[in-house]
N, CA, C and O atoms as a DFTB+ gen file, in Angstrom:
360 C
 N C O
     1  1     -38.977      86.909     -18.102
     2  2     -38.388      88.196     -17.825
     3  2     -38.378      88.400     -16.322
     4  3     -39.501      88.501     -15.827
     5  1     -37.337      88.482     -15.483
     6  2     -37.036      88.927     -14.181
     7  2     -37.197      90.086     -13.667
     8  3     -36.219      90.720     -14.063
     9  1     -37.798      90.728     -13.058
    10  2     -37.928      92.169     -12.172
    11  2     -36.453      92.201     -12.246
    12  3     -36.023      93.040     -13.039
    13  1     -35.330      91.306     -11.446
    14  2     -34.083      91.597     -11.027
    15  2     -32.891      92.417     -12.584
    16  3     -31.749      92.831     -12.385
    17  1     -33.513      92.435     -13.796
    18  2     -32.945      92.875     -14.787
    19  2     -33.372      94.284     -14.848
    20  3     -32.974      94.923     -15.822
    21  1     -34.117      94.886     -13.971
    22  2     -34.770      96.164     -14.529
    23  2     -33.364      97.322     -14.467
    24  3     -33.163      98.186     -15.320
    25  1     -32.696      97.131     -13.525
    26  2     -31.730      97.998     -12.896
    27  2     -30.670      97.785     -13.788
    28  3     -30.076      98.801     -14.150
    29  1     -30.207      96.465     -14.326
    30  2     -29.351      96.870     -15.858
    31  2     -30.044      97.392     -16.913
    32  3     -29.505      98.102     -17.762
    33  1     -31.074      97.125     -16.921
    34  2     -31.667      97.943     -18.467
    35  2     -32.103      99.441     -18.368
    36  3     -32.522      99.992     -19.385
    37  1     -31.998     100.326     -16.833
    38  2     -32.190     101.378     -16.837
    39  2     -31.707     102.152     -17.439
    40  3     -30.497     101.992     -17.281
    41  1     -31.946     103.240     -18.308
    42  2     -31.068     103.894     -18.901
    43  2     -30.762     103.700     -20.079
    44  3     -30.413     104.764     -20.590
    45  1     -30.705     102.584     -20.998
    46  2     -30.606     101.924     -22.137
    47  2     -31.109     102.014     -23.235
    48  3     -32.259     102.320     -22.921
    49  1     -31.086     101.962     -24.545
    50  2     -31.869     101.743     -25.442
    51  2     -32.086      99.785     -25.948
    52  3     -31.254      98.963     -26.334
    53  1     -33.300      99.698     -25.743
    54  2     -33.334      98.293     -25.528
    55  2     -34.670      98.335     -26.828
    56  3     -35.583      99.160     -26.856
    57  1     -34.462      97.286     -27.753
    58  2     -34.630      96.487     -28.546
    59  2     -35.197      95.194     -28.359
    60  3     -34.446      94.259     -28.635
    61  1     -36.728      94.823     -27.822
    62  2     -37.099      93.154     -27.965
    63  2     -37.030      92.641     -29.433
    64  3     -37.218      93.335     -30.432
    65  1     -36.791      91.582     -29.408
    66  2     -36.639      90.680     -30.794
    67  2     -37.117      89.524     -30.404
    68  3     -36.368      88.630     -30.009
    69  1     -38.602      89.375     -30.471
    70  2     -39.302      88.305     -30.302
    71  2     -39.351      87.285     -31.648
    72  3     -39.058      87.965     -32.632
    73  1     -39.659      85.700     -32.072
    74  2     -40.077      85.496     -32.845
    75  2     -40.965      85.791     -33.552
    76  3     -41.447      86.892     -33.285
    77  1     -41.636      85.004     -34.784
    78  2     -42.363      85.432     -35.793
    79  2     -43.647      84.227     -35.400
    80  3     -43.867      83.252     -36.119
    81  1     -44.234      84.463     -34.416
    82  2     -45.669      83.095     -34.057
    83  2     -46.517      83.227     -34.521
    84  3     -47.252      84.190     -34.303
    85  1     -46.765      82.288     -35.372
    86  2     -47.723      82.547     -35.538
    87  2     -49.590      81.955     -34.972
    88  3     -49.744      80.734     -34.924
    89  1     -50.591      82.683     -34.669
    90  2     -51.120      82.540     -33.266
    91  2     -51.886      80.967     -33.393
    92  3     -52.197      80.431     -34.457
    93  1     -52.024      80.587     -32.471
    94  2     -53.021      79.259     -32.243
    95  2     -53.870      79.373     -30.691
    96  3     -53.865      80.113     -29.708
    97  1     -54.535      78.220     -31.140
    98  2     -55.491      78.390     -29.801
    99  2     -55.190      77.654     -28.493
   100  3     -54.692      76.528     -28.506
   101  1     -55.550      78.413     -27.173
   102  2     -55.241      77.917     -25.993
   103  2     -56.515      78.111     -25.412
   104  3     -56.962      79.254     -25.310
   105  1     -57.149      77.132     -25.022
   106  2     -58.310      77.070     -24.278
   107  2     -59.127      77.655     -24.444
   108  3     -59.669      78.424     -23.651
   109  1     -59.590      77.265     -26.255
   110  2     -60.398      78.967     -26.623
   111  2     -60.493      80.095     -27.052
   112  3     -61.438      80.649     -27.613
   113  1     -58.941      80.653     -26.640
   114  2     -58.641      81.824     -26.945
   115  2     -57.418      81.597     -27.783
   116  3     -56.623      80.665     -27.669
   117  1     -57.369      83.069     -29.064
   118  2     -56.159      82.802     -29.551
   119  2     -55.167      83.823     -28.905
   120  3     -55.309      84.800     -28.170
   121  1     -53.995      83.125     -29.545
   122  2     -52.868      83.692     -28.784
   123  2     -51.838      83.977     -29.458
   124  3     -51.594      83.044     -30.223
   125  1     -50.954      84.987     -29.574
   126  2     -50.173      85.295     -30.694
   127  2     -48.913      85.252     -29.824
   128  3     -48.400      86.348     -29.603
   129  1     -48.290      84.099     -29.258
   130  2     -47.535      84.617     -28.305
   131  2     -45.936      84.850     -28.679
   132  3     -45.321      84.215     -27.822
   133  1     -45.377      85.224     -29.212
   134  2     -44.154      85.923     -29.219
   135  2     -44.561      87.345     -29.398
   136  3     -43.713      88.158     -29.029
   137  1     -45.448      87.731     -29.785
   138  2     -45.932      89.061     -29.837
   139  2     -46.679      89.411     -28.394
   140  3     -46.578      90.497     -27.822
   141  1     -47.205      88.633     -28.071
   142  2     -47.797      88.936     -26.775
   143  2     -46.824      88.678     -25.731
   144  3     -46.732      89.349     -24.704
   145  1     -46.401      88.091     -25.907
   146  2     -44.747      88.024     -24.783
   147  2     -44.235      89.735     -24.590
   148  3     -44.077      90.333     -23.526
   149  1     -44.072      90.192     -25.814
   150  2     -43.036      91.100     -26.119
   151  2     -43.753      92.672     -25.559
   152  3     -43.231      93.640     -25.005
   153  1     -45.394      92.352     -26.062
   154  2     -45.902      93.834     -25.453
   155  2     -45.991      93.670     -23.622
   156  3     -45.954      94.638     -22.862
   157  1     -46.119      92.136     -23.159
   158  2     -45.886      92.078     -21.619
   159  2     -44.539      92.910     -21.323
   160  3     -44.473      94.012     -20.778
   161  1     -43.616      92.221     -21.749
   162  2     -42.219      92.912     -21.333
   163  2     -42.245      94.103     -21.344
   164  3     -42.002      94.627     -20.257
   165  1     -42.454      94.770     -22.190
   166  2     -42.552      96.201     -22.607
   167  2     -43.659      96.886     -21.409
   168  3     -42.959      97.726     -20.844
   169  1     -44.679      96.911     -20.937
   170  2     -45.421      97.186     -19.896
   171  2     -44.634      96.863     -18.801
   172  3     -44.203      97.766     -18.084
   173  1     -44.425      95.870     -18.608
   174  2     -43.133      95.714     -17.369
   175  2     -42.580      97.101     -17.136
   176  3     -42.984      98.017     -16.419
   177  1     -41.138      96.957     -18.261
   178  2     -40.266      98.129     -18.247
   179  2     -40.993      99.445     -18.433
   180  3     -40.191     100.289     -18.034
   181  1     -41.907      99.952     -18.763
   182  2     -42.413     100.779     -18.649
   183  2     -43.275     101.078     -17.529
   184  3     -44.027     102.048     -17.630
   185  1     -43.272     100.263     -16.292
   186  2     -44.284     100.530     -15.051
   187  2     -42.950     100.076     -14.202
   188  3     -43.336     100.049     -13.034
   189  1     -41.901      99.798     -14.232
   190  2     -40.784      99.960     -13.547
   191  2     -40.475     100.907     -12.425
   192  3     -40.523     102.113     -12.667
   193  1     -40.187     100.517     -11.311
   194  2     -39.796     101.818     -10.375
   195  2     -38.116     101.455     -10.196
   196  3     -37.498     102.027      -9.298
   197  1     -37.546     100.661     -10.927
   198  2     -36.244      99.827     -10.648
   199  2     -35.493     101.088     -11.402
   200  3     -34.306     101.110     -11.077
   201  1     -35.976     102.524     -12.648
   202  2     -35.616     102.714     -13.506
   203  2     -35.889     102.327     -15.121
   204  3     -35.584     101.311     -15.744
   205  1     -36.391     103.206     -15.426
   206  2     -36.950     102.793     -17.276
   207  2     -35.766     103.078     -18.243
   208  3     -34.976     104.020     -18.304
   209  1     -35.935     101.772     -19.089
   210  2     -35.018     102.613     -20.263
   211  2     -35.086     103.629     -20.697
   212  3     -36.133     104.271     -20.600
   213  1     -33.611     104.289     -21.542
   214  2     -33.724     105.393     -22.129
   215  2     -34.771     105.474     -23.296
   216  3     -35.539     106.405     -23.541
   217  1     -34.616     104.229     -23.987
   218  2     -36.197     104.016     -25.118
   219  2     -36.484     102.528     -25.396
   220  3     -35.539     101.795     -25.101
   221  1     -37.405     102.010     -25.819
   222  2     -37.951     100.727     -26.010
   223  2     -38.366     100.929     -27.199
   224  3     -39.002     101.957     -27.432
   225  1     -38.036      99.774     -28.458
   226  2     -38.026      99.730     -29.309
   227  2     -38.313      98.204     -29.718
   228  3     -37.429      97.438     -29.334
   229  1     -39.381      97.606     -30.424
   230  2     -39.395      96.249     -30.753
   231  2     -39.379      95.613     -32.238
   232  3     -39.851      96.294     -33.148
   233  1     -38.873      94.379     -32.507
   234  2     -39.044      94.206     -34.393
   235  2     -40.653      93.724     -34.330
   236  3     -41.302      93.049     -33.531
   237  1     -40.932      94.358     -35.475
   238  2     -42.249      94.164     -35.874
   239  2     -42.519      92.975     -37.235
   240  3     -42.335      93.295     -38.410
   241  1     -42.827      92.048     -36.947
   242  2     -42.131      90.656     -38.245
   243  2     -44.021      91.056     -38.974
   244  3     -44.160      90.619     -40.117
   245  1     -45.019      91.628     -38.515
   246  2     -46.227      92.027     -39.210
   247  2     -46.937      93.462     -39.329
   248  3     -46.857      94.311     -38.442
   249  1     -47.581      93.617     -40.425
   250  2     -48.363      95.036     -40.034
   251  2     -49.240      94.742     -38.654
   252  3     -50.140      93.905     -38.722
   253  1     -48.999      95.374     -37.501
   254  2     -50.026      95.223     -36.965
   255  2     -50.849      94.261     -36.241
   256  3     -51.773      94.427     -35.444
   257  1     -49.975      92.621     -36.975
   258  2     -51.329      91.561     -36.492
   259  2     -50.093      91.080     -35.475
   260  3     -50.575      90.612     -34.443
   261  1     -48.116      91.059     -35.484
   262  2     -47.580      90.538     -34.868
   263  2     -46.966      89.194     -35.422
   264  3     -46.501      88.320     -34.690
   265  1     -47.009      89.135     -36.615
   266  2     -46.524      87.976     -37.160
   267  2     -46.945      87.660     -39.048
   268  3     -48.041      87.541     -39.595
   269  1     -45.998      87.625     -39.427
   270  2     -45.777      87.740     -40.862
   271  2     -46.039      85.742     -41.790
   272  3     -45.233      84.829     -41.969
   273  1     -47.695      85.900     -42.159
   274  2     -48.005      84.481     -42.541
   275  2     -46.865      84.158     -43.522
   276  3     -46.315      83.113     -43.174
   277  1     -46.301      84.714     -44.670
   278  2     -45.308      84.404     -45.628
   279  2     -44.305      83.901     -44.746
   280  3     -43.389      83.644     -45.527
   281  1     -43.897      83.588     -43.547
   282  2     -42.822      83.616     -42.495
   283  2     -42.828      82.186     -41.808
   284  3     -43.625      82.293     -40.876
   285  1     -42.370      81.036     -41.827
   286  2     -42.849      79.791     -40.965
   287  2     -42.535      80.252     -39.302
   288  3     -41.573      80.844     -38.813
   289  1     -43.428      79.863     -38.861
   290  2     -43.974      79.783     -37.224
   291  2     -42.841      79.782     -36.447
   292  3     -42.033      78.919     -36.790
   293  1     -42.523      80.441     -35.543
   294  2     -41.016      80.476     -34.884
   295  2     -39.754      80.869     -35.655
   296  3     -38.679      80.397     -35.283
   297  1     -39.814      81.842     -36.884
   298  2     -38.954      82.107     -37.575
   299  2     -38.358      83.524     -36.996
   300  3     -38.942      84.586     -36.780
   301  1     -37.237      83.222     -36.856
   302  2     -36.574      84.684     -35.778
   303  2     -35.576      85.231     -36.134
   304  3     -35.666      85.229     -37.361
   305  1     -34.419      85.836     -35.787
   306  2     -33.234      86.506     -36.262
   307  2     -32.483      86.034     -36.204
   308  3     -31.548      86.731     -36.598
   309  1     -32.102      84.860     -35.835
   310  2     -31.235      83.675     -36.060
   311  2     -31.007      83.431     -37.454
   312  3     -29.997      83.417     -38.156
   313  1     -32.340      83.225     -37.675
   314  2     -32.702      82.218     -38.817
   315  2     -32.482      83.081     -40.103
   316  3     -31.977      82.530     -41.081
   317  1     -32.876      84.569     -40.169
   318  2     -32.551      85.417     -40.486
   319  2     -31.276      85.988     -41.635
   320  3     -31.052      86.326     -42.798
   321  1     -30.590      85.748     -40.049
   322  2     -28.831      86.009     -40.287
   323  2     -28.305      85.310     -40.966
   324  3     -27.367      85.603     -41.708
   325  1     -29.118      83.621     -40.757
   326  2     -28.533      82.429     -41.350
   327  2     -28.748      82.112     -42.785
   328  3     -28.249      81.103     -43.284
   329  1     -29.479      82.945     -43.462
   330  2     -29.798      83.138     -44.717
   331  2     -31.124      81.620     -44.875
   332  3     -31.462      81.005     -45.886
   333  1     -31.528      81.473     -43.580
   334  2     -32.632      80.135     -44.225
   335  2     -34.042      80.640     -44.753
   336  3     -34.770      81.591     -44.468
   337  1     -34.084      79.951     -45.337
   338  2     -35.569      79.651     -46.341
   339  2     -36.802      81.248     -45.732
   340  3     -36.925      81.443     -44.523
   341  1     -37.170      81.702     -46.238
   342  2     -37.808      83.034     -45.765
   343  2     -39.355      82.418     -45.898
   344  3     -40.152      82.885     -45.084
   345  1     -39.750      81.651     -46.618
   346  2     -40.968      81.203     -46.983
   347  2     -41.656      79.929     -46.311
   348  3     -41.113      78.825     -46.282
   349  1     -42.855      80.194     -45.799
   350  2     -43.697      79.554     -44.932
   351  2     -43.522      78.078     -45.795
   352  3     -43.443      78.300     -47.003
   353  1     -43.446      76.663     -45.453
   354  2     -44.163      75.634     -45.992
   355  2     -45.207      75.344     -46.231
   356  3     -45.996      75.317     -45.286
   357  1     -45.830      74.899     -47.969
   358  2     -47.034      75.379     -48.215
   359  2     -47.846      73.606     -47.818
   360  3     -49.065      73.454     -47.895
């Protein structure tokens, strides 16, 4: 995400649509990162002096945890649209 985008998204109603990750470990720590991507961005645009959107709005693929286990790992709105397989490989 670029600082240099803040000034088109001022004003906007903007929508992140992150994937569906589900989390693994990085040095220890876990990491849920398409969900953690998405609340960075969102703090971004919201500590903006470039101009804030009119509202920020994100898809939520879990209650709460950021990622839906019934869902295979990187499953997004692509995949979605494309009518593929909705169900994790068991």
């Amino acid at each position: 995400f670029l600082e240099s985008w803040y000034p088109l998204l001022s004003g906007k109603s903007i929508t992140l649509l992150y994937d569906n990750d589900h989390p693994r470990e990085n040095n220890g720590k876990i990491v849920k990162t398409g969900y953690d991507s998405m609340q960075r961005v969102a703090m971004l645009l919201a500590k903006s002096t470039d101009g804030q959107p009119a509202s920020l709005s994100f898809l939520d693929w879990g209650k709460g945890e950021g990622y839906d286990k019934g869902l295979p790992n990187g499953y997004d709105v692509r995949d979605w649209l494309a009518g593929k397989d909705q169900h994790a490989a068991d």
